[in-house]
Structures are given as structure tokens and as C-alpha cells.
C-alpha positions as CSV (number, residue, x, y, z in Angstrom):
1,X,63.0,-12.0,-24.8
2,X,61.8,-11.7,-21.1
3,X,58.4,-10.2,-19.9
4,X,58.4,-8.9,-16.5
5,X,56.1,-10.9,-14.6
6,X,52.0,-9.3,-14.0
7,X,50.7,-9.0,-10.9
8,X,48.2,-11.7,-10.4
9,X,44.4,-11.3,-11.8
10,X,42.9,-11.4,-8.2
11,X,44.8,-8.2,-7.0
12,X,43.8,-6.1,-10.0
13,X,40.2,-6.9,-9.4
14,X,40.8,-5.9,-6.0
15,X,42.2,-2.6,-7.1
16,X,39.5,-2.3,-9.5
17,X,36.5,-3.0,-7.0
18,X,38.2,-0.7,-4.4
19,X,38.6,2.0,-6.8
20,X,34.6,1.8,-7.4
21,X,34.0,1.5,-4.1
22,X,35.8,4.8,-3.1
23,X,34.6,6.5,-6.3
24,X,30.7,5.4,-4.8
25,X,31.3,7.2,-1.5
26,X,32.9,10.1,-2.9
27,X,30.0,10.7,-5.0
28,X,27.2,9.8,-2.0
29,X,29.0,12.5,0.0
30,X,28.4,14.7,-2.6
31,X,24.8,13.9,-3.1
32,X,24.4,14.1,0.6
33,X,26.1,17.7,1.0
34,X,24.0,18.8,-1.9
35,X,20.9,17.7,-0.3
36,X,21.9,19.1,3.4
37,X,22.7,22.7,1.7
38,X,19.5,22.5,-0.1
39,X,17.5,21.6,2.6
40,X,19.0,24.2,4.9
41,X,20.9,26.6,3.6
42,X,17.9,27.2,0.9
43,X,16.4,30.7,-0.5
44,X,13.3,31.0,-1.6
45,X,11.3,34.0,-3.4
46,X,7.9,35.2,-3.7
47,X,7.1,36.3,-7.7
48,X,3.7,36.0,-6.8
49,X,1.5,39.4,-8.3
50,X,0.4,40.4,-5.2
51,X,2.5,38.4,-2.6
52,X,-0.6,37.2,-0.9
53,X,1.0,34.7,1.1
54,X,4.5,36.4,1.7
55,X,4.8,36.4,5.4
56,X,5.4,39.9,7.2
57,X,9.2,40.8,8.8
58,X,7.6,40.7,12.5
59,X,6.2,36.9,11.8
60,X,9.6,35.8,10.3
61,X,11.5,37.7,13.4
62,X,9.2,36.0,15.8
63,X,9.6,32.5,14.4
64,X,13.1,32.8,14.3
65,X,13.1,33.5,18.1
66,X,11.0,30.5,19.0
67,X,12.4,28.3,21.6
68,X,10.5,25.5,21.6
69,X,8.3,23.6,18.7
70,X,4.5,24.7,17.5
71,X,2.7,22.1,17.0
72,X,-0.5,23.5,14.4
73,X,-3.7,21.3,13.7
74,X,-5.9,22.1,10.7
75,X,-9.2,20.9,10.9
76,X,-10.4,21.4,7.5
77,X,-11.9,19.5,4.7
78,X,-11.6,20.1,1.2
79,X,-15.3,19.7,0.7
80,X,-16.3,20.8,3.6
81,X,-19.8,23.5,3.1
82,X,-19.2,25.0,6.8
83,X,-18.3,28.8,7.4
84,X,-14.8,29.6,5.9
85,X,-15.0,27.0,3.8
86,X,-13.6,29.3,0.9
87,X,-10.0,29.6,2.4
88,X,-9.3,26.5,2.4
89,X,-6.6,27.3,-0.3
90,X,-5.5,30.6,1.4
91,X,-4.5,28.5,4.7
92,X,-2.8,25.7,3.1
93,X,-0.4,27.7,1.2
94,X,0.0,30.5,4.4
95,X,0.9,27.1,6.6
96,X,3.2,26.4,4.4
97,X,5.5,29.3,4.3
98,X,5.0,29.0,8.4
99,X,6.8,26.0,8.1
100,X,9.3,27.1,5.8
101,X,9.9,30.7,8.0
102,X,9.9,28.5,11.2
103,X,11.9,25.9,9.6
104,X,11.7,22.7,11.9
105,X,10.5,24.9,15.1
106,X,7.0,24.5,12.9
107,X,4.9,21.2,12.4
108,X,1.4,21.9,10.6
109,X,-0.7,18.2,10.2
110,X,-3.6,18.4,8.5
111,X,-6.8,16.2,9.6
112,X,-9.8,16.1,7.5
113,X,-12.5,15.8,9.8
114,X,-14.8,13.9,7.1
115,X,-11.9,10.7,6.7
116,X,-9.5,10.5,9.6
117,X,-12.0,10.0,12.3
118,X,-9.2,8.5,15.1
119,X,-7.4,11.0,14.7
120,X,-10.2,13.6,14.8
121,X,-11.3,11.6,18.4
122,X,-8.2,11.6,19.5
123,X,-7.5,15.3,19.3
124,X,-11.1,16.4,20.5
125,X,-10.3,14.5,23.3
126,X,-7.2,16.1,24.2
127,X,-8.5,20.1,23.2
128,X,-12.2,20.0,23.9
129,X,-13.5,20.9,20.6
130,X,-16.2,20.2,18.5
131,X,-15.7,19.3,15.0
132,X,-18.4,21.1,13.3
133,X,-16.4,24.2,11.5
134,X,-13.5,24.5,10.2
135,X,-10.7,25.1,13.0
136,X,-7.3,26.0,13.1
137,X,-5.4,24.6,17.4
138,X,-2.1,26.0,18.2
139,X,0.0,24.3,20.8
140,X,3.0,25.4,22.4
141,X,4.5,24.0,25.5
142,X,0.8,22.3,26.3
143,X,-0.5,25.5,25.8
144,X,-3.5,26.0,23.3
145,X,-5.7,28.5,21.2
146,X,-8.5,27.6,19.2
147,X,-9.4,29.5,16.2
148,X,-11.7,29.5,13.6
149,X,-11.1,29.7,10.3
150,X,-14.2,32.3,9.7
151,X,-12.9,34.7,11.2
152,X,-9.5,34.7,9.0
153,X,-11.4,37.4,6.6
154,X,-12.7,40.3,6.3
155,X,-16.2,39.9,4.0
156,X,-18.1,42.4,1.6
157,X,-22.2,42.1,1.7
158,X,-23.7,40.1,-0.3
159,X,-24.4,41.5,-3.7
160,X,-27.8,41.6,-5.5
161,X,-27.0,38.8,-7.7
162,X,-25.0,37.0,-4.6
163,X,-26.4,35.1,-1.4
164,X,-22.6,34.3,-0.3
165,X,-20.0,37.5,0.6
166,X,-16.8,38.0,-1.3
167,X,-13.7,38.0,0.5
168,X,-12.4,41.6,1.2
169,X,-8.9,40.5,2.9
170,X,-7.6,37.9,4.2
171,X,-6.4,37.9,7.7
172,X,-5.1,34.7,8.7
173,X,-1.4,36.0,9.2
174,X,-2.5,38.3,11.8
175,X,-4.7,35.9,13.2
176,X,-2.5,33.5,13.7
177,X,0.2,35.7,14.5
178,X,-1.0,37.3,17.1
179,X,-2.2,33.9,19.0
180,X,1.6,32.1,18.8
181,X,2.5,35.6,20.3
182,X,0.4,35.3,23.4
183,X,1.2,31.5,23.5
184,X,4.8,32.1,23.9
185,X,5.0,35.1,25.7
186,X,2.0,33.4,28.0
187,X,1.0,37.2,29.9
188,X,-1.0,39.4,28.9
189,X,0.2,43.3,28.5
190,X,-2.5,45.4,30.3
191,X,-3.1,49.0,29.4
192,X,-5.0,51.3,31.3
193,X,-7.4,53.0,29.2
194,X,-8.5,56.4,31.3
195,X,-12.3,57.0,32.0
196,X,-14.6,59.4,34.0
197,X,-14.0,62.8,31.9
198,X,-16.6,61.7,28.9
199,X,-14.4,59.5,26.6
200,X,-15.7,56.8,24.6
201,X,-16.3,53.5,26.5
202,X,-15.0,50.1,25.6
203,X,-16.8,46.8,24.7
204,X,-19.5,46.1,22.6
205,X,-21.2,48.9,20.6
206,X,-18.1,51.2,21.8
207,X,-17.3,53.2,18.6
208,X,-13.3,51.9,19.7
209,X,-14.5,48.5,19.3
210,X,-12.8,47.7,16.4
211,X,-9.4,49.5,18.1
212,X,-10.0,47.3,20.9
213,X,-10.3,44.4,18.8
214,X,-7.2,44.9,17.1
215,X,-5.0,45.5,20.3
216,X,-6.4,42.7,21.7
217,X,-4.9,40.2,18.8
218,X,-1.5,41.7,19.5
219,X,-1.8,39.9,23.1
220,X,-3.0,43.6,25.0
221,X,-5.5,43.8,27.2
222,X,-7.6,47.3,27.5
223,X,-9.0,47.8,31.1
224,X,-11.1,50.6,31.9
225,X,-9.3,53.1,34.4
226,X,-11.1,56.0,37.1
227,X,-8.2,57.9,38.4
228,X,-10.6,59.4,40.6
229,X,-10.9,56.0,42.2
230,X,-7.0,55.3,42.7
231,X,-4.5,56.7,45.5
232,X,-1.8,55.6,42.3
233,X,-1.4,54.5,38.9
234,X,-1.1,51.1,39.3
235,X,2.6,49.9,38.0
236,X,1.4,46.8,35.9
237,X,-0.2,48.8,33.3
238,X,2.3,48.9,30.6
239,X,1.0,52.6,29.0
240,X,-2.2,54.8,29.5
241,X,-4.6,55.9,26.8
242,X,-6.5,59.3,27.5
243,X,-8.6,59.3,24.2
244,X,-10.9,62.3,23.5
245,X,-11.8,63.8,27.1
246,X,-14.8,65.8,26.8
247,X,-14.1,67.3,30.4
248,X,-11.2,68.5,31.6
249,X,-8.9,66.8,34.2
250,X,-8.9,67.6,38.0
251,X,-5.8,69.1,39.2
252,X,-5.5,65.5,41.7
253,X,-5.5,63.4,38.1
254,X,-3.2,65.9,36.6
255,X,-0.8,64.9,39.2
256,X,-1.5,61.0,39.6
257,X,-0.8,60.9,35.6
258,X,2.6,63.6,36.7
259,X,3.5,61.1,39.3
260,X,3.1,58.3,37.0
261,X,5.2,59.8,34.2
262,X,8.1,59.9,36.7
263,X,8.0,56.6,37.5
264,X,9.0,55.7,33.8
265,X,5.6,56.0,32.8
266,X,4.1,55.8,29.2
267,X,0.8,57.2,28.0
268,X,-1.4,57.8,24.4
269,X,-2.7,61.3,25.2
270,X,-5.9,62.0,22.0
271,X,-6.5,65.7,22.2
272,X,-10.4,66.6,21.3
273,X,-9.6,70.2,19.9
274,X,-13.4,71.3,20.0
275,X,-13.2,70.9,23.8
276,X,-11.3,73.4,26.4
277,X,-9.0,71.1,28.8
278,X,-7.0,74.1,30.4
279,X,-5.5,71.9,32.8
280,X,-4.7,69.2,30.4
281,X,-2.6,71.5,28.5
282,X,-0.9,73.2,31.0
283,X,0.3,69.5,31.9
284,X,1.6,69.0,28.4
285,X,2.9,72.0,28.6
286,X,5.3,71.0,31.3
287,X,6.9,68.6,28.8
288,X,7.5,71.9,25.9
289,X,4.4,71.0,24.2
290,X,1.6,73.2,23.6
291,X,-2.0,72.2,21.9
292,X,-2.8,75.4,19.4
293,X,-6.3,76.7,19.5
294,X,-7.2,75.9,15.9
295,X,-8.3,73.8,13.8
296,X,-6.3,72.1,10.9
297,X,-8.2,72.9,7.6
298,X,-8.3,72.8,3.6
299,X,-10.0,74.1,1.1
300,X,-11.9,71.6,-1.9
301,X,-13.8,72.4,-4.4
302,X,-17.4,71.6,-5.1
303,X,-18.4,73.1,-7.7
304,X,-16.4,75.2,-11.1
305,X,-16.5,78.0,-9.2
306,X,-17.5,77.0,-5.2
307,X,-15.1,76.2,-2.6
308,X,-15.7,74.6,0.5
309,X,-13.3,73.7,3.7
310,X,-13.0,70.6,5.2
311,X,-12.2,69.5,9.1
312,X,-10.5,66.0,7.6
313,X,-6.9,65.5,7.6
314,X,-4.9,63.4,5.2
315,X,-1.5,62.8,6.7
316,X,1.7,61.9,6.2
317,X,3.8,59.6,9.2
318,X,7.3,61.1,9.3
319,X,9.9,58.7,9.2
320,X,12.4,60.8,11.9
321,X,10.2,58.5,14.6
322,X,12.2,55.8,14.8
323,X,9.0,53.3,14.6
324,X,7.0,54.5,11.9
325,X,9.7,54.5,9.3
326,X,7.4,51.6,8.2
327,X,4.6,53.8,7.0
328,X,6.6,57.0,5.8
329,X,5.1,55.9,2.7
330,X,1.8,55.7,3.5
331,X,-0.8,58.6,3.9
332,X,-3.2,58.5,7.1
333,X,-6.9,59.6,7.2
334,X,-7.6,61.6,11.0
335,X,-11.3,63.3,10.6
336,X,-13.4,65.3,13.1
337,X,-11.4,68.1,13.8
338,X,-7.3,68.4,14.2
339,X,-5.5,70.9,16.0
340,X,-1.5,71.3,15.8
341,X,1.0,71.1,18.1
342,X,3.5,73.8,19.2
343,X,7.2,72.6,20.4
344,X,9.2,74.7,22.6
345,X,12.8,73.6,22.4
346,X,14.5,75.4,25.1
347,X,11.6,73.7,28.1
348,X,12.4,70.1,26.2
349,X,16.3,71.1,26.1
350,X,15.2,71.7,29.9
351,X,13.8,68.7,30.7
352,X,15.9,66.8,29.3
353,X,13.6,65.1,26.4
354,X,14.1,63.4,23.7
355,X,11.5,64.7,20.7
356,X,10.6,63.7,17.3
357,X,7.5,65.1,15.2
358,X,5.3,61.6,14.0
359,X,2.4,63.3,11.7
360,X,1.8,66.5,9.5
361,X,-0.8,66.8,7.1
362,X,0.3,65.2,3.5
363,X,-0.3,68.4,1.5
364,X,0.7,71.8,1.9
365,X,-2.6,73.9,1.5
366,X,-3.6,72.8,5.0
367,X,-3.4,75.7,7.2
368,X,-4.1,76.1,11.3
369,X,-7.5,78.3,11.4
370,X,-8.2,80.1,14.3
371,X,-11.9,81.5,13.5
372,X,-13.8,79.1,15.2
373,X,-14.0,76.9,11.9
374,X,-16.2,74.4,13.2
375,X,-19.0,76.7,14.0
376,X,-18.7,79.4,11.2
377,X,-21.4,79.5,8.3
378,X,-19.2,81.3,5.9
379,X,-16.5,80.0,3.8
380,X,-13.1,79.8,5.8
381,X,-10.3,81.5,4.0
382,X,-6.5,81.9,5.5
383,X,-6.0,85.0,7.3
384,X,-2.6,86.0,7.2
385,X,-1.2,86.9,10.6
386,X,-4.0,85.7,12.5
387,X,-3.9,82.0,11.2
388,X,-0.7,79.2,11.6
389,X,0.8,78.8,7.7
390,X,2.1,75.4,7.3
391,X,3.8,73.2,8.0
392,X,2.0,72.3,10.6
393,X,2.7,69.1,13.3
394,X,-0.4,67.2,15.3
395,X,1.5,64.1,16.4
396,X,4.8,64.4,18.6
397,X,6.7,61.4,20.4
398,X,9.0,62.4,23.7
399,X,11.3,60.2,25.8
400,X,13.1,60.6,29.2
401,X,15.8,58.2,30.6
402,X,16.3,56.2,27.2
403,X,19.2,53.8,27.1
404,X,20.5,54.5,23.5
405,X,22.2,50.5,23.1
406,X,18.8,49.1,21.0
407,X,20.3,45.5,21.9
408,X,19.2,47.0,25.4
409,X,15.6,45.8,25.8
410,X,14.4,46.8,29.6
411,X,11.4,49.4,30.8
412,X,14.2,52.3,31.7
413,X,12.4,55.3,30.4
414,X,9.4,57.7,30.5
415,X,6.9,57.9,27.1
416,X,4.5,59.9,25.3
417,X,2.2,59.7,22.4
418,X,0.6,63.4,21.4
419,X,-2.1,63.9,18.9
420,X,-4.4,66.7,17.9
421,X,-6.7,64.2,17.0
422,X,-9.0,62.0,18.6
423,X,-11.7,60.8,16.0
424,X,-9.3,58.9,13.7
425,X,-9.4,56.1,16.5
426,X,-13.2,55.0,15.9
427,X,-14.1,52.1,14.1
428,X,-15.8,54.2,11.1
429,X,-12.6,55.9,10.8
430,X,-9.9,52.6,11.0
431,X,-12.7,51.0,8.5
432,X,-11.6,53.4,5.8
433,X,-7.6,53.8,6.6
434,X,-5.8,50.8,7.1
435,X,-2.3,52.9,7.7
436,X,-4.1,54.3,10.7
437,X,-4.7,50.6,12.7
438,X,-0.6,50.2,11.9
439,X,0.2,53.5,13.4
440,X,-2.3,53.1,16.8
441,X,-0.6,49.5,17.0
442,X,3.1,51.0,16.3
443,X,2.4,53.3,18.9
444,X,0.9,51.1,21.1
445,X,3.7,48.4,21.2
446,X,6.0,51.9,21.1
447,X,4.4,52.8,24.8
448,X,4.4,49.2,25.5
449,X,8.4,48.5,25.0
450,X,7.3,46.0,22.4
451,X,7.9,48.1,19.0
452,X,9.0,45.0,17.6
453,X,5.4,43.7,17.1
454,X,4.5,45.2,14.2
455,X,1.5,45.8,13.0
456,X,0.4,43.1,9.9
457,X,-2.0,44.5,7.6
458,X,-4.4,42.3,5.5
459,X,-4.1,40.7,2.6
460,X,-6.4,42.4,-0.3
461,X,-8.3,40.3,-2.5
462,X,-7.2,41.5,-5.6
463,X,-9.1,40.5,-8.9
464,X,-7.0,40.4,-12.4
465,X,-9.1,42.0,-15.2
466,X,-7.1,41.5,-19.2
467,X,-9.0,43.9,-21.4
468,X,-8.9,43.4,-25.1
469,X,-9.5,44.5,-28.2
470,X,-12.2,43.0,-31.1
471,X,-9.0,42.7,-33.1
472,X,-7.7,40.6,-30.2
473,X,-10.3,38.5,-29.6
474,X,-10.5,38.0,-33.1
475,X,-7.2,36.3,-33.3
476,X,-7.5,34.3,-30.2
477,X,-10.8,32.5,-31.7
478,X,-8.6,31.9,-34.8
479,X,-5.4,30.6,-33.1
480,X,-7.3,28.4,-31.0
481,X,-10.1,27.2,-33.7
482,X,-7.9,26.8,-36.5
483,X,-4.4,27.6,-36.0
484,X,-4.3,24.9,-33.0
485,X,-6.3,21.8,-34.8
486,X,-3.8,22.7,-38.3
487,X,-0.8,22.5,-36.3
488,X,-1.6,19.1,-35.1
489,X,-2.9,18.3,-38.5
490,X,0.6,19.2,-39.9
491,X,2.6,17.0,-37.2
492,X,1.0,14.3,-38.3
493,X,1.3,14.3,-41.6
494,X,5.0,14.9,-40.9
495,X,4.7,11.9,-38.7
496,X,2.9,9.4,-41.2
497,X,5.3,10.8,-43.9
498,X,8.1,9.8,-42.1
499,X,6.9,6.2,-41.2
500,X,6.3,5.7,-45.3
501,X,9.5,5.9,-45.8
């Protein structure tokens, strides 16, 4: 009987080693496409309690649009005693998700100060520092900001059994936010903020300060205006403020802030409804809005049976304007004295406006008083007939000439910010309202054609607190006395029982 003849043993170990071969690189391009989807096609989740270190929309938005690299030097030790020292933690873990959000348009090297001393001469040479506190240098395009790690938080006082202040908030998105924002766009927004009829100043000891400080990190600049001073508003303000005037206006600003408006102007008008501007209103009034002669009130009690009214506000932002859908579920805080604002439809209609209502109080017993509420001695009641019933509006948005495409981004129309309220805008008042810094930023970036920049609150320090019972504790202190050192106990005998055999 015949076999047929094999192949010979050479060419089936070539076979062999070629089929190993080809099964190698089949499974390295797999490993490979597995590791280039992770790395960028990756998704990752905050399941943190409070999300301390989840990064805002606008941040994420803004990195994305990046178009060239940040380069972002840490100088911080881990031991280091110097101011800030405490967030040391809280910046590593917020540089982190920068880098992940910016994915490779963000490159964050760490230098302690205290070990890499060439590199630490090296950089001080090239950005004129000093490397005595903790600092955080941003460089884009070889263009650099500084910034201190100290002031990435808001403190509390020291307590009476404290020399050191606890952490409030901390701030370090907005911080550096803010900077890589007037790195990139490398300009500075001016806004014109209207003196010379008794409104608060700026700078220090202003009661705006902390306003001013706020619109400053979002890359705007407040310069102090005199219409009386100008033939024209100048055209490289982006927007106007007219906060509080004690005085009214003169018919010749009436008309530089009329001629402005029609060159695609924008403005922040903050009625003060204890003061009389006639000619301020009649200006408003040529847009369909009218200031009411009242004051917003509401009745609390203070006692089982006493009743007392009260000049603050608390307010809800009403999502119909477009940009403060953010905080339609937040509730502002305007003091000092409101008034409301009347509409007329058929002048707007006229004028061809675009309006939307921005702020009515949160609650419905607030009610427009016309008795000269501030001054009276008795308690205010509503007076039916005389009085404005809810609802009631203090905060109106209007536009001329928009283009309705929103992929359209260009300075084509004519805007304005209304409110019956002045006093929410000092630093006392943003101190106790955080919703009410997002809405004078919204609105300011409104005005400014950059609503895009949203406003980034702080992070609260929160505090976890586990409260339990005797009966609780109890059982911890056994479980972790005895249950804990028996269980062991009984693995072991298991073990050496085992081994025996």
C-alpha cells in the first residue's frame, strides 16, 4: 500500500511560524486600537458628592476652542507652609481635569520649588518671579499671567479656637479661567461705567468693588465715564452702566446715550426708585418701558400677632431671556428698594423691539405700593385700586437689529438691560447672593456680545457630618473590637487545620 508523499518538515515549520507571526500582528493591532479608542475616544464621569472639581460648560467650551497649546507651571510644594498652602490638593486634582477637558491643547508640569532648583532657575529667569509663595504661570503664545494660589479661595475668620481661616469656596476655576480667557483673546473689553449724576465710584473702598472685581476676571475693564465731558460716546466701549443716579440726566446726556443707542449701542440702566429722574424715564419711555412710582413690598411677620413689611426682594430669573435660562432655578436677593416696570406693547411693536421680562419677585404676596413706603411709620397694607397686584416685573431685556442665525456672532444690534433696582450691585449685597454675581456677569457678557462667558460660581466647602445612634456606636465598637480580631482568629484556625492534615 502506497502513502502519498508529506510535504517536507522545513515548509510546515514555515507555515507554522508564519501562522504565529500573522496571529501576533493581528492581536498588536488589536491591542493598539483598544488603546487609541481609550485614549481618545474616552468618557469619563464625576460621582463625586459634591462635584468639586467638575469643570463648568463655559471652561470645557473654551478649551475646546483653543488654537494653540497652554503651557501651565505649578509652583507648589507639598510641604510648603506659605499662603495657600492648603490647596495644594484642590489644584492638583482641578489641573487635572484641565488636562483631560483640553485634552493635548493642555500641558500642566509641576516643579516643587524646594527639590527641582534648575528648573525653578530656569523658569524665574524666563517669567520674573520670585519663588517665595505658591504660584500658578500660564503661557500661551509667549504670553503670561502670574497667579497666586492665595487668592484661589474665599476664607471665613478665624474662629475662637482657630488662628488659621477655613476655606469658604474654592475659586480656582474661575481664577484660572478667567486668565486663559484674556490670554487668548489678548484685548481687553472696555465698558463705560457713567459718572457725574451721584453714582457710586469705582476702585478701592467703592461699595461696587467686589462687582468690579468680578468683571474684571472675566477680561472687562470698567472705566469711569462724564458724558458731560464728551461731544460722543466713544465706539470702543463695548456697553454702558448707568448704576443708581442720584440726579437726574441733562437733556444733552439724554441724547449722547439716544445717539449712542442708535449706533448699535448697549447699556445696563440701575434704576434708584427713591430718586425722581423725570428725564431718565421719559428716555426709557421712548423704548415702551415705563419705571412705576412704587415700591416692590411684602409683608413678614415678627411676632404671633405683628406684621411688618420689607423693601427686600427675593427674585426669580425667568428663563424666556435667552441667557439666564442658567439660573431659572435659582432665586436672587435685590434689597434697598425695587420699583416695577411697565411694558407698553404697541410703542415696542412700534419700534420695532425685541422684549423679554428677566426678573419678578419669587413669591406672589409681593405687591407694587404706592404710599410712599419707604417713609411711612405705619404698617403698609395693599390698597386695592390704588396699589399694582402682582405679578409684577423689575428687570426687562430689549433688542433692535438682531440677526436671528446664533452661529452669526458680529456686533449688529442695539441692547438694553432694565432694572428697578440698584442696591443688589454692592458688595454687601453680592456677598450674600451668589445667583446675583452670575446674573450682573450674564448680563454683562449679554451687552458685551460675549454671552458665552458664563459666569462660574465657587466651589463650596462642604463638610460631611454621619450622625448616629448609641445603639450604633455600640455595634461599631463591637464589630471592630471583637468581631474583627475573631474573624481573623477563625481564618486561622481554618488555615492551621488545613495544613494538619
Amino acid at each position: 500500500m502506497s502513502h502519498p508523499p508529506s510535504k517536507p518538515a522545513g515548509l510546515k515549520r514555515w507555515r507554522i511560524g508564519a501562522n504565529v507571526l500573522f496571529q501576533t500582528i493581528i492581536v498588536g493591532v488589536i491591542v493598539l486600537m483598544i488603546n487609541y479608542i481609550g485614549f481618545n475616544r474616552y468618557k469619563r464621569w464625576d460621582l463625586s458628592r459634591s462635584n468639586k472639581y467638575a469643570l463648568s460648560e463655559l471652561t470645557k467650551k473654551f478649551l475646546r476652542s483653543l488654537k494653540k497649546e497652554v503651557k501651565i507651571y505649578v509652583f507648589f510644594s507639598p510641604t510648603s507652609q506659605s499662603a495657600g498652602s492648603e490647596l495644594y490638593y484642590d489644584l492638583q486634582n482641578l489641573l487635572k481635569e484641565y488636562e483631560f477637558a483640553g485634552r493635548r491643547k493642555v500641558q500642566v508640569e509641576n516643579i516643587d520649588p524646594y527639590r527641582n532648583l534648575t528648573r525653578t532657575r530656569e523658569l524665574q529667569l524666563k517669567y520674573n518671579f520670585a519663588a517665595a509663595e505658591n504660584l500658578v504661570i500660564l503661557d500661551y503664545e509667549n504670553r503670561k499671567r502670574i497667579l497666586r494660589v492665595a487668592e484661589m479661595a474665599e476664607y471665613d475668620p478665624p474662629g475662637m479656637f482657630s488662628e488659621t481661616p477655613q476655606v469658604r469656596a474654592f475659586r480656582g476655576e474661575q481664577v484660572i479661567t478667567s486668565a486663559l480667557i484674556e490670554l487668548a483673546e489678548n484685548k481687553e473689553t472696555k465698558i463705560g461705567f457713567i459718572t457725574g449724576h451721584g453714582e457710586p465710584g469705582l476702585g478701592n473702598g467703592s461699595p461696587l468693588a467686589r462687582f468690579q472685581e468680578y468683571v474684571q476676571r472675566q477680561n472687562i475693564k470698567l472705566e469711569p465715564l462724564v458724558l458731560a465731558n464728551l461731544a460722543r460716546v466713544p465706539t470702543d466701549f463695548a456697553a454702558l452702566v448707568l448704576a443708581g443716579p442720584k440726579y437726574d440726566l441733562g437733556q444733552r446726556d439724554v441724547s449722547l446715550l439716544r445717539n449712542y443707542w442708535n449706533e448699535q449701542g448697549r447699556m445696563l440702566i440701575l434704576l434708584d426708585p427713591k430718586v425722581k429722574t423725570p428725564n431718565l424715564v421719559q428716555f426709557l419711555a421712548e423704548f415702551g418701558i415705563r419705571p412705576d412710582p412704587d415700591l416692590i413690598v411684602t409683608q413678614f411677620k415678627t411676632g404671633i400677632e405683628e406684621q411688618s413689611v420689607t423693601l427686600d426682594v427675593y427674585a426669580q430669573f425667568l428663563p424666556e431671556t435667552a441667557f439666564l435660562r442658567a439660573l431659572s432655578q435659582a432665586t436672587g436677593f435685590f434689597p434697598g428698594g425695587t420699583c416695577s416696570l411697565s411694558t407698553d406693547e404697541a410703542k415696542i411693536t412700534q419700534e420695532g423691539l425685541t422684549m423679554t421680562k428677566a426678573l419678578t419677585p419669587a413669591a406672589p404676596d409681593y405687591w407694587g405700593d404706592k404710599d410712599e413706603a419707604l417713609f411711612s411709620r405705619q404698617t403698609i397694607t395693599y390698597a386695592q385700586g390704588i396699589d399694582l397686584p402682582p405679578p409684577l416685573y423689575f428687570g426687562v431685556a430689549i433688542e433692535k437689529g438682531a440677526i436671528k442665525d446664533a452661529r452669526v456672532q458680529l456686533h449688529s444690534s442695539s441692547r438694553m438691560i432694565i432694572l428697578g433696582n440698584a442696591d443688589f450691585l454692592r458688595t454687601e449685597s453680592l456677598s450674600e447672593s451668589p445667583p446675583d454675581i452670575d446674573f450682573a456677569l450674564l448680563s454683562v457678557n449679554w451687552l458685551a456680545d460675549r454671552e458665552q462667558l458664563l459666569a462660574i460660581a465657587p466651589k463650596p466647602a462642604r463638610t460631611f457630618t454621619l450622625n448616629l445612634s448609641d445603639a450604633q456606636m455600640n455595634e461599631i465598637v463591637l464589630l471592630t473590637v471583637a468581631g474583627i480580631p475573631m474573624l481573623i482568629a477563625f481564618l486561622g484556625v481554618g488555615v492551621w487545620s488545613l495544613r494538619r492534615r
